[in-house]
DRENVOKOL-219980 format. One line per 4 residues: number of its first residue (from 1); their letters; for each residue x, y, z negated of C-alpha. Coordinates in pm, 1 decimal, always signed. Layout:
<pts>
NUM = a = X Y Z; ...
</pts>
This chain:
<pts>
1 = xxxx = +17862.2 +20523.1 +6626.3; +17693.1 +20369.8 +6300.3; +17298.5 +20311.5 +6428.5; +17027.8 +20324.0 +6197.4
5 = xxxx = +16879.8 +19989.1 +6155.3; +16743.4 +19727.6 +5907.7; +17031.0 +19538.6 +5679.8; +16993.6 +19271.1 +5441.4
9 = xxxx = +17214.7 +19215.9 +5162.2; +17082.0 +18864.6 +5223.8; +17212.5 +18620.5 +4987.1; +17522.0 +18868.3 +4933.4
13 = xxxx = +17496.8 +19052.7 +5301.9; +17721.5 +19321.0 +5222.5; +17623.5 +19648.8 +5384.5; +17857.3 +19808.5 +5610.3
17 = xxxx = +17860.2 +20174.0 +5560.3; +18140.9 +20416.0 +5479.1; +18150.8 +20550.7 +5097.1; +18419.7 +20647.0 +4890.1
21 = xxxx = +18300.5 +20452.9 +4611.1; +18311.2 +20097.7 +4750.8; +18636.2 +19847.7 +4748.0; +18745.2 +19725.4 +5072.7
25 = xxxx = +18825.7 +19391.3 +5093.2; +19149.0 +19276.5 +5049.5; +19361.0 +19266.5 +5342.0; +19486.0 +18917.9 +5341.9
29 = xxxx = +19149.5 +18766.2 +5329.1; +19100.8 +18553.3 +5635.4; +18756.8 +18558.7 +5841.3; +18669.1 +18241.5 +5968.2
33 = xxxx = +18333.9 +18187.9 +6166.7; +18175.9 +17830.9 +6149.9; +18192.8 +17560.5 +6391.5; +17991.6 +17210.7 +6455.0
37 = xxxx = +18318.3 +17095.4 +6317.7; +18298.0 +17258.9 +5958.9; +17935.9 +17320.0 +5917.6; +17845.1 +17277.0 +5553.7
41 = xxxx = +17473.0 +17220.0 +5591.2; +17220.2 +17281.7 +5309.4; +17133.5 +16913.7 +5190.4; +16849.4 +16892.0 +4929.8
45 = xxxx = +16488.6 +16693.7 +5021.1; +16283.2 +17005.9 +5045.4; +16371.6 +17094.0 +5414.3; +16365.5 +17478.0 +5530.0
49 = xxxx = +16155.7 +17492.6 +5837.2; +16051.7 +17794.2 +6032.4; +15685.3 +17769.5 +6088.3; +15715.8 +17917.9 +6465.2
53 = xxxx = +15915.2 +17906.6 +6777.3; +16112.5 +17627.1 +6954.9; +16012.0 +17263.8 +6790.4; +15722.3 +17386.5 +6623.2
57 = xxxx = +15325.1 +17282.8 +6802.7; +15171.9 +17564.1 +6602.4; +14939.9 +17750.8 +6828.4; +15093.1 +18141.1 +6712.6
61 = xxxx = +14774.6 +18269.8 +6849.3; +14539.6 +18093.8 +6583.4; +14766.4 +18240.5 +6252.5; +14695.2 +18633.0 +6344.7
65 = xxxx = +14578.0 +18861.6 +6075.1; +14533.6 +18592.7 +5858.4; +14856.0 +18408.0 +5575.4; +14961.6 +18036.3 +5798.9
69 = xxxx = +14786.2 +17855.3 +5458.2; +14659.0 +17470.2 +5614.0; +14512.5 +17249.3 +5442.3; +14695.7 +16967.7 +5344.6
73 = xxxx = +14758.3 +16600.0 +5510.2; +14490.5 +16326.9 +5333.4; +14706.4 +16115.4 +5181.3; +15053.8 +16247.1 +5193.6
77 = xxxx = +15249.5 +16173.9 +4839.4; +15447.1 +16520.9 +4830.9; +15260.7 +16818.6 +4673.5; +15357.1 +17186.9 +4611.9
81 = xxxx = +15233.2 +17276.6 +4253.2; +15371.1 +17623.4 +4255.5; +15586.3 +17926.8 +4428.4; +15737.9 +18163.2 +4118.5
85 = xxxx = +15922.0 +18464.9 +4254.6; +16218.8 +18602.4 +3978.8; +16241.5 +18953.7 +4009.4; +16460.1 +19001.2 +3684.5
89 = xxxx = +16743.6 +18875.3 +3424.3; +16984.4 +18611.0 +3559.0; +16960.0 +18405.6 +3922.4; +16900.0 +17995.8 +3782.4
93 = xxxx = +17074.5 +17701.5 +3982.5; +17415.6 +17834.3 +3953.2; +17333.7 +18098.7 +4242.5; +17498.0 +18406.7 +4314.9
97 = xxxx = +17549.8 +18684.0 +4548.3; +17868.6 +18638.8 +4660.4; +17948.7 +18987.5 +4900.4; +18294.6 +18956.1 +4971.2
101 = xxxx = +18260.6 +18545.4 +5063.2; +17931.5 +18613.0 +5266.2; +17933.6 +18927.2 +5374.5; +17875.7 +19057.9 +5699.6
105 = xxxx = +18256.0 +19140.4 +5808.3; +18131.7 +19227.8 +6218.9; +18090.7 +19556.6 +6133.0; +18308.0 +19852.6 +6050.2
109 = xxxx = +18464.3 +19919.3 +5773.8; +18396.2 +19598.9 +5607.1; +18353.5 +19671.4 +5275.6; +18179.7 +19587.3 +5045.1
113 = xxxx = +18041.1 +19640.3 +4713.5; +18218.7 +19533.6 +4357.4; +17918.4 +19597.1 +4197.7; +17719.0 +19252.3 +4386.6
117 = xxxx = +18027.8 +18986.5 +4429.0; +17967.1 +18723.6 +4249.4; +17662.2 +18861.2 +4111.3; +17386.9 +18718.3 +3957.8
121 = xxxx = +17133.4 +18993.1 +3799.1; +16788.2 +18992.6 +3965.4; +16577.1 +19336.8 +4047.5; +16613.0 +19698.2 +4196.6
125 = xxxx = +16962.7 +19820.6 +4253.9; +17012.6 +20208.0 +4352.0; +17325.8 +20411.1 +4350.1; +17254.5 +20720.7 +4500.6
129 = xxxx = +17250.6 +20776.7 +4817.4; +17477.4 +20484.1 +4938.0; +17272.6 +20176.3 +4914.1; +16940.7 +20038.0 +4817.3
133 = xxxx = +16869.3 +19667.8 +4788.9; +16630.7 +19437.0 +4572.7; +16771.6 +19104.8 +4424.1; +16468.2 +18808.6 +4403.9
137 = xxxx = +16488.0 +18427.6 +4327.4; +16209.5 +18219.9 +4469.3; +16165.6 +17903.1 +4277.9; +15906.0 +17594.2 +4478.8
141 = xxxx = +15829.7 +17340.7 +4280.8; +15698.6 +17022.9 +4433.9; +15560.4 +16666.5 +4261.3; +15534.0 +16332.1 +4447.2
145 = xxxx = +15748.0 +16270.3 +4759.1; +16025.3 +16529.9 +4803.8; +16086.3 +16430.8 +5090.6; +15805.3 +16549.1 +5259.3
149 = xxxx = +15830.1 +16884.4 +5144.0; +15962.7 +17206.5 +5307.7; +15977.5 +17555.0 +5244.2; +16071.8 +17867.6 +5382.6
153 = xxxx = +16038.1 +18268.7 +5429.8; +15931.1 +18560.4 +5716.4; +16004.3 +18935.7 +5644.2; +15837.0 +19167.2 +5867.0
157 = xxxx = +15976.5 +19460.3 +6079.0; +16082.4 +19784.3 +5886.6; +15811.7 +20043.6 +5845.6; +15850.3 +20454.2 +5738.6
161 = xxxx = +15655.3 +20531.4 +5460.9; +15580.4 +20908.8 +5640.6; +15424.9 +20700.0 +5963.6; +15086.9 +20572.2 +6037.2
165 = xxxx = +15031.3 +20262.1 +5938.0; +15107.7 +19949.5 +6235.9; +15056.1 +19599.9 +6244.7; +15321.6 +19373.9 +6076.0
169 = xxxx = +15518.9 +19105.6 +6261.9; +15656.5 +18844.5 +6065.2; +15989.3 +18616.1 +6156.2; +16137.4 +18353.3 +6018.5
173 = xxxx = +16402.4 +18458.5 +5761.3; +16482.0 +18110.9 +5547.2; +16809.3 +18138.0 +5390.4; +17059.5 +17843.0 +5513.3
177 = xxxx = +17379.3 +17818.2 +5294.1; +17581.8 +17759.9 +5644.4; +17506.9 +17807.7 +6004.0; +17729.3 +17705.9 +6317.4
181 = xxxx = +17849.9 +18073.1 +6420.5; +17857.7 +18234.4 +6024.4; +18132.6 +18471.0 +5974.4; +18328.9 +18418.8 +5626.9
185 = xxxx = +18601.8 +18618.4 +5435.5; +18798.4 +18314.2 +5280.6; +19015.2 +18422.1 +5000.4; +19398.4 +18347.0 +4991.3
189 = xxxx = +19493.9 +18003.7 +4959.9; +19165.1 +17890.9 +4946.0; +19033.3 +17570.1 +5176.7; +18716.0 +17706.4 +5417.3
193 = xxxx = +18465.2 +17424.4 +5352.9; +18546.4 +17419.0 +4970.7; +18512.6 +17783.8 +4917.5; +18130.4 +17765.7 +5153.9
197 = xxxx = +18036.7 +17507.5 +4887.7; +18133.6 +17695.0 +4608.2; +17892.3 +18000.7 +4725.5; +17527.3 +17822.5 +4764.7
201 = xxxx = +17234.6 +18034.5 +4781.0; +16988.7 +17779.9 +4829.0; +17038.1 +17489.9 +4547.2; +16761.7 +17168.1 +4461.7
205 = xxxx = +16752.8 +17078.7 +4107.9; +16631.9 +16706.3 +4136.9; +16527.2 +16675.0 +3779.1; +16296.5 +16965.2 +3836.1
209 = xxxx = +16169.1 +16869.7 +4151.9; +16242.8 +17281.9 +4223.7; +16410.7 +17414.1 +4522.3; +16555.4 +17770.5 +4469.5
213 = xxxx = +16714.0 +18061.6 +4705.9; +16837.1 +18409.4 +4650.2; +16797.1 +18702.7 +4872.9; +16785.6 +19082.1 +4854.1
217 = xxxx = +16654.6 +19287.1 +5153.2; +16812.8 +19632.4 +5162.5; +17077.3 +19845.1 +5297.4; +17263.2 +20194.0 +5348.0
221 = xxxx = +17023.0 +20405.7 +5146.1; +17015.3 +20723.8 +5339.1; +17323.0 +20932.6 +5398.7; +17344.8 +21103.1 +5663.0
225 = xxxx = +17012.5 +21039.5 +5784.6; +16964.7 +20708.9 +5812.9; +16918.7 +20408.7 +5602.5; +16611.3 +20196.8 +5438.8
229 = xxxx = +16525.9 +20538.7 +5192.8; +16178.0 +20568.2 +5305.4; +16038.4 +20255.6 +5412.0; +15898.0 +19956.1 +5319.7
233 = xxxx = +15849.0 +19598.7 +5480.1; +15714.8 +19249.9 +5380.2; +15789.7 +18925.9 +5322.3; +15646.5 +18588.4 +5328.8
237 = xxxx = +15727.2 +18288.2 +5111.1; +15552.9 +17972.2 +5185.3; +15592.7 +17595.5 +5119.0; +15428.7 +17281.2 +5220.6
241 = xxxx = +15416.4 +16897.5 +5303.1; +15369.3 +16689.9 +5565.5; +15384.0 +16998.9 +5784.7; +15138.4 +17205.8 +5634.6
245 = xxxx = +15158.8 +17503.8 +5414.5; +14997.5 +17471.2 +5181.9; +15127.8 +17777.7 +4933.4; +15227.2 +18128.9 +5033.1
249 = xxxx = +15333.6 +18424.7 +4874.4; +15330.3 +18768.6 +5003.2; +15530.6 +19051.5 +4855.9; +15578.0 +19448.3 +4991.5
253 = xxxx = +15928.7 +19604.4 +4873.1; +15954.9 +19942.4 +4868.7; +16227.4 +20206.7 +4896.7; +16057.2 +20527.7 +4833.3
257 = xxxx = +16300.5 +20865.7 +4883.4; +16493.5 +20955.5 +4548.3; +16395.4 +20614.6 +4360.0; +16494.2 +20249.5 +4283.7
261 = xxxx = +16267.4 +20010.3 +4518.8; +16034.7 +19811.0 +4414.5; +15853.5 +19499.3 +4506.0; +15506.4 +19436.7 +4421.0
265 = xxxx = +15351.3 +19130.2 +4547.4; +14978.0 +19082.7 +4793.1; +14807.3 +18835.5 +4719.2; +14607.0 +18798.4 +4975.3
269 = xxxx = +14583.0 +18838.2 +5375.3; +14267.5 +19062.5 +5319.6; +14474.7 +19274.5 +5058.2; +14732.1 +19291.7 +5316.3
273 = xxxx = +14514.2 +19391.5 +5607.8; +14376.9 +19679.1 +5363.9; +14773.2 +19845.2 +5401.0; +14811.9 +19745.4 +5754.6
277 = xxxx = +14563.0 +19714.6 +6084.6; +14704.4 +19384.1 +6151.8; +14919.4 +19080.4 +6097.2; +15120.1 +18896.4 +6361.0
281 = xxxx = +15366.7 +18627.4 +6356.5; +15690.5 +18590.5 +6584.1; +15859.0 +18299.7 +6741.7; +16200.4 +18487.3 +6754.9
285 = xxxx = +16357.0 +18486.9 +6405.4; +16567.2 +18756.1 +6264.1; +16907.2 +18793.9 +6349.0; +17028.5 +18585.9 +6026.2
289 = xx = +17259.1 +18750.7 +5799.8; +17246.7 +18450.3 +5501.0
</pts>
């Protein structure tokens, strides 16, 4: 029985849900899950870090109703100068949503959608009432010591438009272009580790100094009664150096009943606590779909 529940089209998540209008994938594609043995990890200076949980010595307690912003390490040579979120045209660094590569084969039927493989246009996407999902690009670019520098992003629970307001939780949600334990759908004749490097959603331009990833929150839209049509949720974007954040970015996406979502940004912790009566953070991440 299909469960109503949040789903990410995260970097190309495809969204299992049963419609006559989708392409199922072809039958001789072979899913392959990764092992310690043929992880590809995502190499690049700026490191994603998750700002809670096990290795971090942040004190959760200390960061509620309020954005994790520190202030920075005297001395350290790597600086932030600025978080840009895309929200339209075409994804830069050679990025793409790649659905039938990445998608999320566990779950019945496994199809997935022509319209998103191997796509690369940014913004609202709506087709009726079989899926909702909005495409962003966050670009961080740093100065000084790359090294040093790290980045990453929390979305909160999913909340009902029609409900009371409650506080938000935030959990880490940085997109990794491999994990140990990722499911794949590896085209015919083509080599598993080559075809995982071929589909980055997280690339570091090194003349830039800019680190950029792709994701787009969404789902079944709300056939037969369930589906993100209706509510809303959060996410955070931060980056830092030395292990301090130092930049954050706070955006609300929207899927309201009957229309394309929408994301409009927050730009600040008391703007936030003005929609909801409180902000907490989570050491558990979300299950990750990247």
């Amino acid at each position: 029985m299909f469960r109503p529940q949040l789903r990410f089209l995260s970097a190309a998540l495809c969204c299992a849900f049963i419609a006559v209008s989708v392409t199922a994938c072809g039958s001789n594609y072979k899913k392959t899950t990764t092992t310690e043995a043929d992880l590809v990890e995502t190499v690049h200076p700026p490191e994603g870090k998750a700002l809670f949980g096990e290795g971090s010595t942040r004190d959760i307690n200390l960061y509620q109703n309020k954005f994790p912003i520190e202030d920075p390490v005297p001395g350290c040579e790597c600086v932030v100068s600025n978080i840009n979120v895309l929200t339209s045209g075409w994804t830069k660094g050679g990025l793409r949503f790649f659905t039938e590569i990445r998608g999320n084969f566990g779950d019945p039927p496994n199809y997935t959608y022509p319209e998103t493989n191997d796509s690369g246009d940014l913004g609202p996407v709506a087709t009726g009432n079989l899926y909702l999902y909005y495409k962003y690009e966050p670009e961080i670019t740093f100065a000084g010591e790359v090294k040093d520098g790290f980045y990453g992003q929390m979305i909160s629970q999913q909340i009902r438009l029609d409900k009371p307001p409650k506080p938000v939780t935030f959990r880490d949600w940085t997109p990794k272009n491999d994990f140990v334990g990722r499911e794949w759908n590896i085209p015919p004749g083509k080599d598993f580790v080559e075809t995982k490097k071929n589909c980055p959603v997280v690339a570091y331009e090194k003349e830039a100094r800019t680190l950029r990833f792709i994701d787009a929150p969404g789902g079944p839209a709300g056939a037969f009664g369930v589906g993100v049509e209706g509510t809303k949720y959060y996410v955070l974007i931060y980056a830092g150096a030395c292990d301090k954040v130092t930049h954050v970015k706070c955006f609300r996406i929207d899927f309201p009943v009957g229309k394309k979502p929408s994301m409009t940004e927050v730009p600040t912790a008391l703007d936030l606590l003005k929609e909801v009566p409180g902000i907490l953070y989570s050491p558990n991440p979300q299950r990750q779909w990247h």
